[in-house]
N, C-alpha and C positions, 0 to 999 in steps of 0.2 A: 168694337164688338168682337167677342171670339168666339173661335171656330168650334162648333160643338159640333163630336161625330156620332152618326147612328151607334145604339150600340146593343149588340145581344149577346144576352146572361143563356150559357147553355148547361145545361144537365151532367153531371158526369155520367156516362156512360158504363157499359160490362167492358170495352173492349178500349176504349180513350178517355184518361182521367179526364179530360178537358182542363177548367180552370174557376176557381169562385170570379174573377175578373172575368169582365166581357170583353169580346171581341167589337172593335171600336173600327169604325167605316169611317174616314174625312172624305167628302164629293167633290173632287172637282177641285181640288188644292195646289197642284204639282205647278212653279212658274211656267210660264207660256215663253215659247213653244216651248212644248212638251219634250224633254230629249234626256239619255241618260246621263250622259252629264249634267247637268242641270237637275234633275231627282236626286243623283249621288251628292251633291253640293248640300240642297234644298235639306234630306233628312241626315247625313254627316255635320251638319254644321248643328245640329238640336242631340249629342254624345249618343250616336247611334253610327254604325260602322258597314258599311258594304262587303257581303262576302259571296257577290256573283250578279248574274245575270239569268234569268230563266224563264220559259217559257211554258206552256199547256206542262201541267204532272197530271197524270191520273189515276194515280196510288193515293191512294188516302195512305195517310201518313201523321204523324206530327213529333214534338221536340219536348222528351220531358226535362232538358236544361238548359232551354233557354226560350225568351222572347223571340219572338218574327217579325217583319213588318217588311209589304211590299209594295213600292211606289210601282204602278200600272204606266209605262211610255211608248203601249202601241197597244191595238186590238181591243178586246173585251172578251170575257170571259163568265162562267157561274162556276162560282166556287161551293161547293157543300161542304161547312164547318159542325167540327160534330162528333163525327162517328171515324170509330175505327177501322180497319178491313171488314170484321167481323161482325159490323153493328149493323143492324137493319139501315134503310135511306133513311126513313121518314125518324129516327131519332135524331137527325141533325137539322142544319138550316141551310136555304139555299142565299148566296148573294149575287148580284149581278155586280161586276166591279167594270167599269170604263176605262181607255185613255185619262187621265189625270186624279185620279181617286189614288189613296191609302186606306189598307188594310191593316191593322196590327192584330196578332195574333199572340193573346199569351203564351205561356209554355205549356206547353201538354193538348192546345188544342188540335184536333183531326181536322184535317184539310187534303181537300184535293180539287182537280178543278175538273166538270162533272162536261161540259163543253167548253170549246175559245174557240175564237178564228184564227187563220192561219197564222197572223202577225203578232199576235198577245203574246208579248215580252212585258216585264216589271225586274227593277231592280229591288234585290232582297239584303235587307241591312235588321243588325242586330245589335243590342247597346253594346256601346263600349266598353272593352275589358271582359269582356263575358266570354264564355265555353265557346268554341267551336260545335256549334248544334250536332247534335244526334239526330237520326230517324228513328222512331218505330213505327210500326205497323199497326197492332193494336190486332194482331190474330188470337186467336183462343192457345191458351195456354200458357202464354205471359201474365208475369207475376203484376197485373194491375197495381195491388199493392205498394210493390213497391214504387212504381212510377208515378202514382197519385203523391208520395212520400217527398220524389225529388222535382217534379211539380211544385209541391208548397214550399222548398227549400229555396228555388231561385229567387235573385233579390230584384226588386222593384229596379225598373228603370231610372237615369237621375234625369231624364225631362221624356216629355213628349218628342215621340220624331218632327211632327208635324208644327207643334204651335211652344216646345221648349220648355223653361224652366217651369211658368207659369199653367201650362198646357193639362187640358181634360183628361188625357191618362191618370195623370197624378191623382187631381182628387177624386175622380170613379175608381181607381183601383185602391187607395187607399179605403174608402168605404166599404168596399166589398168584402 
């Protein structure tokens, strides 16, 4: 049986292109025990690449060139996906992420994490061969245009972090 994750389709926004692909939740995936090694292993081994370690952000922010995805290996957290600096709350979504959950985040979607407890750490891995991510903010006076532009330019991942060649990313993002 395979692993299907939540998944929500969000808005482009005035201030965060977001992404026509949804933002895709797997519950409770990560092998046991839960360790970062063992995450970095689990989504490295499905051509997705680790480039840190991090904790609580609470800048909304997001990446108009490239993919994200973060395996959660301590605490919990609510992320609001969505909105830019500049966007109201309530145009985005909130998610509650656990110890052992992945998040993947296309490129261009706003993220920030809105509470966590003290120990909420996740390893953040990005496909292989891809940019070294950017931040923007998504404050008023950025050329949206253009980052909605390099947004639709980044290329699809070649598997799921999570479940690989055959994995649910593929064919929901391909659809979208």
């Amino acid at each position: 049986m395979a692993l299907e994750p939540e998944t929500y389709y969000l808005k482009r926004n005035q201030h965060a292109p977001n992404n026509v692909y949804p933002v895709l939740v797997y519950r409770q995936c990560l092998p046991l025990p839960v360790s970062e090694e063992k995450t970095t292993a689990f989504l490295e081994a499905h051509a997705w690449e680790k480039k840190g370690t991090w904790g609580h952000i609470g800048v909304r922010h997001f990446h108009p060139n490239v993919h994200e995805c973060y395996g959660v290996i301590a605490g919990e957290s609510t992320m609001l996906v969505g909105c830019g600096s500049d966007d109201p709350d309530d145009s985005g979504q909130e998610i509650e992420l656990l110890v052992g959950d992945v998040i993947v985040l296309p490129a261009g979607t706003g993220h920030c994490n809105l509470q966590s407890t003290k120990n909420y750490l996740y390893v953040g891995v990005y496909p292989s061969g891809g940019p070294m991510y950017k931040a923007e903010l998504g404050k008023e006076g950025a050329d949206v245009a253009a980052l909605r532009r390099e947004v639709d330019c980044v290329a699809m991942p070649m598997e799921d972090p999570v479940t690989g060649k055959g994995g649910a990313l593929l064919s929901l993002w391909s659809r979208a």
